[in-house]
C-alpha positions as CSV (number, residue, x, y, z in Angstrom):
1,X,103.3,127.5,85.2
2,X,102.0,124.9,83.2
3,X,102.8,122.2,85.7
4,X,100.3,124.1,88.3
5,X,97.4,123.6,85.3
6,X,98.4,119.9,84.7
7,X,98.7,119.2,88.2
8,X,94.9,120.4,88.4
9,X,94.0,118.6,85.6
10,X,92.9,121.8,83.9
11,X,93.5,123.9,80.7
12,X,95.5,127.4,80.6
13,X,92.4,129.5,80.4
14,X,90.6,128.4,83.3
15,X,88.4,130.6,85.3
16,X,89.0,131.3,88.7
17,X,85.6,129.3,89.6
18,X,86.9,125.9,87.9
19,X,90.1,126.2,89.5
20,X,88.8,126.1,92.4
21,X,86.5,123.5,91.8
22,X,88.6,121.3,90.5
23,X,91.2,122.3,94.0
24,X,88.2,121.0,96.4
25,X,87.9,118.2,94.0
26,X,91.3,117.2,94.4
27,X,92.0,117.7,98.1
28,X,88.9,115.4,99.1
29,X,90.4,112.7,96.7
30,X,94.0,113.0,98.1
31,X,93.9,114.0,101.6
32,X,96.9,114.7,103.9
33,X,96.3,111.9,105.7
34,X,96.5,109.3,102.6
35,X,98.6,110.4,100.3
36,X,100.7,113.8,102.1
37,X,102.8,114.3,98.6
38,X,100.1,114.6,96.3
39,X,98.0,116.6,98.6
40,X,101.4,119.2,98.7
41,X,101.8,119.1,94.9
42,X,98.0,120.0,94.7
43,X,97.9,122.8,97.7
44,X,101.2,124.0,96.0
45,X,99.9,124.5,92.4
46,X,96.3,125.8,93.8
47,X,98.4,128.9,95.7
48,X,100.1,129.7,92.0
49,X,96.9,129.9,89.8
50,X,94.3,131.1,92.5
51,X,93.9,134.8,91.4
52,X,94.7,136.6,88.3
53,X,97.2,138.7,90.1
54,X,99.4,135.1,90.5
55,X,98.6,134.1,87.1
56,X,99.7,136.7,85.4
57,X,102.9,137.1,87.4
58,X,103.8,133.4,86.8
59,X,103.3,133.5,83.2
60,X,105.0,137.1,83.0
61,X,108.4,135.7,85.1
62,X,108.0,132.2,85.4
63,X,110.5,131.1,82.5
64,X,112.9,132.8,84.8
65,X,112.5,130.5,87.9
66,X,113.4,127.4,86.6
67,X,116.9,127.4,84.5
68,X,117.5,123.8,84.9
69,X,115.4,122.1,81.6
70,X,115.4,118.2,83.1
71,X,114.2,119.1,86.7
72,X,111.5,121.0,84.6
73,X,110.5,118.2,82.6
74,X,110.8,116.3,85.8
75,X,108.5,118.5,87.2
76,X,106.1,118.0,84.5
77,X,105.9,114.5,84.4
78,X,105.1,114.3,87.9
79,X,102.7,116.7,87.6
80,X,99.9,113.9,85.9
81,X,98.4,111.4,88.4
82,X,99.7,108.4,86.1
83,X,96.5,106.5,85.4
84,X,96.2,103.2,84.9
85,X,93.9,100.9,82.4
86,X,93.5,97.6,80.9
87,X,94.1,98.1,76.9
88,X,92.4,96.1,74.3
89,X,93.9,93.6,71.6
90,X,92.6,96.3,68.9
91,X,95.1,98.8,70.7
92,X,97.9,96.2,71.4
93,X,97.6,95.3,67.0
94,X,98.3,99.4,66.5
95,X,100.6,99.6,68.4
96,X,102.8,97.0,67.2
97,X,102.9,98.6,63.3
């Protein structure tokens, strides 16, 4: 269930508005056309968290869909769009202690 908000790039206890928002968001940035993974990933994790009724039956039963714990944390870690940035020296020096 969690994968679905990170996926979104939203917290837990987001309405049903900013879900959605945050779905048409998505979808223009990563169409099917460009990038038809992503675009799956998103549709996918919009259909889980669209209403309350899905909510609360994925956080009710959704421990009990996924037994295997390193496809899960596989799951997870795909489910950030890895970002990428130039880091500073002051960064690299904190780093390093």
């Amino acid at each position: 269930m969690l994968t679905h908000y990170l996926t979104l790039g939203l917290l837990p206890d987001a309405s049903d508005e900013e879900i959605r928002d945050h779905y048409l968001q998505l979808v223009k940035r990563h169409t099917p056309e460009k990038d038809p993974e992503r675009f799956r990933q998103i549709t996918e994790a919009y259909e889980a968290i669209k209403d309350v009724r899905n909510r609360v039956k994925g956080k009710v039963f959704g421990g009990l869909t996924i037994r295997d714990y390193e496809s899960a944390l596989l799951s997870l870690a795909k489910a950030r769009e890895i970002k990428r940035r130039r880091v500073g020296l002051q960064e690299l020096f904190q780093a390093e202690k």
